[in-house]
N, C-alpha and C positions, 0 to 999 in steps of 0.2 A: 251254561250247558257243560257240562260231565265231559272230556275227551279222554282217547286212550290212553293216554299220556296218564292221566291222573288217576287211571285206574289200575294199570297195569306196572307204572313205574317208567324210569329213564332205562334204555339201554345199557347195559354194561359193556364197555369197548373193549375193543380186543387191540392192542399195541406191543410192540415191539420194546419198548422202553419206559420206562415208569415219564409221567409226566411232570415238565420242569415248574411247572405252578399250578398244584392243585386245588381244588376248592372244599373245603370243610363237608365230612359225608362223601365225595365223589369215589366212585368203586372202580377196577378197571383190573382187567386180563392182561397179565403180563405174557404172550403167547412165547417169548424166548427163551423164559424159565420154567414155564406154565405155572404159575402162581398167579392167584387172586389178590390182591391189594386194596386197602382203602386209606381212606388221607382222616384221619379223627383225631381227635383231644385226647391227651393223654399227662391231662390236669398239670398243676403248678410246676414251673421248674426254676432253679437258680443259675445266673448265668454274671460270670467276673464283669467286674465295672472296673474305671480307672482307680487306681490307691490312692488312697491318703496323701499328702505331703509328709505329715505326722500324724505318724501311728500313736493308738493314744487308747488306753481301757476308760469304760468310765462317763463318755462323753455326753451331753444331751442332743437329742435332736429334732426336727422339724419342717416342713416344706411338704414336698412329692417325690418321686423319682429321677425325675430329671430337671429338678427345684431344689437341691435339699440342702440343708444347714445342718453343721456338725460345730459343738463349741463345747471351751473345756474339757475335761477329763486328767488322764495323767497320763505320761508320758515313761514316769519314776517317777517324776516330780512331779505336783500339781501344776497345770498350765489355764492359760485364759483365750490359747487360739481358737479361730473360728475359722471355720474353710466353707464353702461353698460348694455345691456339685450341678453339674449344668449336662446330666444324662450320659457325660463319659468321661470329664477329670474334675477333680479338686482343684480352688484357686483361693488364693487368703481372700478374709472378711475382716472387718473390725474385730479387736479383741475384744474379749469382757472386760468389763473393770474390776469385777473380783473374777480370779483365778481360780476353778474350785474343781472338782471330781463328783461322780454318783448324783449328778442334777436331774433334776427334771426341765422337758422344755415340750414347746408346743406352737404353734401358728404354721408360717410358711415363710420362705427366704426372705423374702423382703418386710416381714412382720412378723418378727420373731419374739418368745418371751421364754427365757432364762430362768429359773427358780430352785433355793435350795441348795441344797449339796454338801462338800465337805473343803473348806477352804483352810483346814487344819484344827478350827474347831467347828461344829456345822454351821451352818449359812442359811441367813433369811432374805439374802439377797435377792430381788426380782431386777430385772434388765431387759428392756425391750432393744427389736433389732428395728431396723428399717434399711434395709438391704446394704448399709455402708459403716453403721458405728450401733454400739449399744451406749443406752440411756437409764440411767437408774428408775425404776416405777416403784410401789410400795412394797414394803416387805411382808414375806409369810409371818400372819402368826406365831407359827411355830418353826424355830430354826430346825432342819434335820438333814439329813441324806438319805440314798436311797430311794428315792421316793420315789413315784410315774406324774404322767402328766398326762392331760388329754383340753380339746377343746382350742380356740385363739387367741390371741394378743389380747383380746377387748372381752375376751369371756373363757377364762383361763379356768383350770381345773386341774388339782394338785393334791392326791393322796399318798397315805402309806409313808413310807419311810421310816426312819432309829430315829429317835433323840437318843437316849440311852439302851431303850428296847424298841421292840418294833411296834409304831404308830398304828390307830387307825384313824387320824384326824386326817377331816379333806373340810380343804379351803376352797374358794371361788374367787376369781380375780375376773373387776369391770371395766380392766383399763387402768385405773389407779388406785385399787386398795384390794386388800382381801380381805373373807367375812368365810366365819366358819359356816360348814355345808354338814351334810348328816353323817355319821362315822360308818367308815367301812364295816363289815360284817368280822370281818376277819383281819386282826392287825399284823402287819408283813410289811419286812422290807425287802430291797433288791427285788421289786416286783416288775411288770412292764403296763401299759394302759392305750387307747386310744377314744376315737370317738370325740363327743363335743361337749360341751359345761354339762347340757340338760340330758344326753345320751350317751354317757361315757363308760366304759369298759376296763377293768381291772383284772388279773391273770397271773396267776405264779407267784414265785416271791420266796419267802421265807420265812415261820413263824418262830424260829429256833428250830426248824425242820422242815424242809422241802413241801412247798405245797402246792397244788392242782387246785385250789378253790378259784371262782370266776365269779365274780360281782359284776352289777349292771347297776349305771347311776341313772334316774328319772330328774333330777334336778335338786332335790332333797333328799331323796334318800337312799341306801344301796338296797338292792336286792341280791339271791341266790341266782346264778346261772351256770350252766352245765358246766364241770369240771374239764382239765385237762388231762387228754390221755398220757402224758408226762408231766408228770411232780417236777419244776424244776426253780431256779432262782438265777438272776444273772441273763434274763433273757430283753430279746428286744421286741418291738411289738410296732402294728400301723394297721389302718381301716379306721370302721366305724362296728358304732356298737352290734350293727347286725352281720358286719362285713370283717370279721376282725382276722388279724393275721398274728402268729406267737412262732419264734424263731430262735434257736440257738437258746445260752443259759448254763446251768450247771445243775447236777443231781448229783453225785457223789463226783464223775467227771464230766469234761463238756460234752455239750451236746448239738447238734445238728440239726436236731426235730423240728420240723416243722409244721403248722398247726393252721386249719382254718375255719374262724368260726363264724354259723349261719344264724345266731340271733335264741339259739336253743343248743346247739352242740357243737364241739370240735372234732374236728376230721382228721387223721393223717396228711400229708401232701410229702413231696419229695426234701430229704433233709439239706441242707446248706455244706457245699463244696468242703468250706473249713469250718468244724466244730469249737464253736468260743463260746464264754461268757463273756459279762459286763460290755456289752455292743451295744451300740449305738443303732435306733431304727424311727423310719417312718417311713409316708408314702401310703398306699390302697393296699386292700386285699390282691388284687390283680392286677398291683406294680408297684411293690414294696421295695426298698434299699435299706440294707443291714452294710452296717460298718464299722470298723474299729474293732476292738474287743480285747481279749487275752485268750491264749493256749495255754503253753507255758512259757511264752514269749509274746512282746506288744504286736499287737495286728496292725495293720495300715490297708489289707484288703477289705475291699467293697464289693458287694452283688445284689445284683436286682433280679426280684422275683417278675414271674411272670406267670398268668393266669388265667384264659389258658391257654398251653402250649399245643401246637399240631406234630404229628409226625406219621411218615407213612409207614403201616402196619400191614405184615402178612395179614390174609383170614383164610385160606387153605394152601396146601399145595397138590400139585397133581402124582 
């Protein structure tokens, strides 16, 4: 049966003081200022996490938010550290066994896979984690840098990246071997990707020129998906293919932008505290972690996104 309540709506209170834990939608008279108030979404925001130990461009990453794995990159020099993030500091992990920059990686802290990169000339090396040391697995096909990665340990996915120019070969990895998969549409490096072997997600990059092109993997082969409303290269990325999140990078300089995509388009959302490239990402669309990068000095800051955030908002005054 129908009550008033559900016909007419909740009461709007009248108070003296904004209230100290509001609820999503609750509306309320501020009568000391006479302003109207309500508590709503006011979509994605980035908010500082604990630093790096070592600050570092370049790095691959992997996990969740408050799971994630950061490994190699460069420092100046190419390095093979691994650090760990436990939702508010960095602590060491096993090193790689090859030391390399511009990797791709993918899984989750304690199942982690390394791949690719630049260890001075480019690298085929693959390395699985298992939350305390990396293990050699098979190697890419094709040696390069640059690349993305999407997907897990045991069903890995690996596009894009230079051999000499930029690639569109993507490999599949079952755990111990890769096997070539269908070619991207568009060959790019410095790209970013998420997503899983059979649903995975490619964005940005560079084909000799800043690109906005967005592929969609079905398990063989890429497709067309909605571009980005920033062209950029050098950026970091996390979700899934319908869920996707696109941060930071570079266009002519860094950038901040923020991006989220519903499986058809990307959207704006709020841009990132400090504008870097070559950062390090993973984690969900509504709990992403970017770390690392370059300005024009080495980063060691870290932020996690959040999606969505509340806050309370005038809606008139008197």
């Amino acid at each position: 049966m129908t009550t008033f309540k559900e016909i007419r709506g909740t009461a709007v209170q009248s108070v003296s003081s904004d209230p100290s834990n509001p609820e999503e939608g609750q509306i309320w008279y501020n009568n000391s200022i006479g302003v109207l108030k309500g508590y709503q979404s006011i979509g994605g925001a980035w908010a500082s996490g604990g630093n790096m130990a070592t600050g570092r461009y370049g790095p691959g990453g992997a996990g969740t938010q408050t799971a994630g794995l950061a490994f190699g990159g460069s420092t100046g020099a190419i390095t093979a550290i691994t650090e760990e993030y436990d939702g508010s500091a960095w602590t060491a992990g096993g090193s790689l066994g090859t030391a390399r920059k511009y990797l791709g990686g993918c899984g989750l802290q304690t199942a982690g896979l390394a791949f690719g990169g630049d260890s001075g000339p480019n690298s085929s090396s693959t390395e699985e984690y298992d939350g305390s040391v990396w293990t050699a697995g098979g190697n890419l096909g094709t040696a390069r840098r640059g690349l993305a990665g999407a997907g897990i340990q045991t069903a890995g996915l690996a596009f894009g990246g230079a051999v000499t120019v930029a690639s569109n070969a993507t490999e599949e990895y079952d755990g111990s071997a890769w096997t070539a998969g269908g070619n991207l549409g568009t060959s790019r490096r410095y790209l970013a990707g998420c997503g899983l072997q059979t649903a995975g997600l490619a964005f940005g990059g560079t084909t000799g020129a800043v690109t906005a092109a967005t592929e969609e993997y079905d398990g063989s082969a890429w497709t067309a998906g909605g571009s980005l409303a920033t062209a950029r290269q050098d950026l970091g990325g996390a979700g899934t293919q319908t869920l996707g999140l696109a941060f930071g990078g570079a266009t002519t300089v860094k950038v901040g932008d923020t991006e989220e995509y519903n499986g058809t388009s990307w959207t704006a959302s709020t841009a990132m505290t400090t504008a870097r490239g070559l950062l390090g990402g993973t984690g969900t669309q509504t709990a992403g972690l970017g770390f690392g990068g370059y300005t024009t000095t080495t980063q060691s800051a870290t932020e996690e996104y959040s999606d969505p955030t509340f806050a309370v908002k005038t809606i008139t005054t008197s």
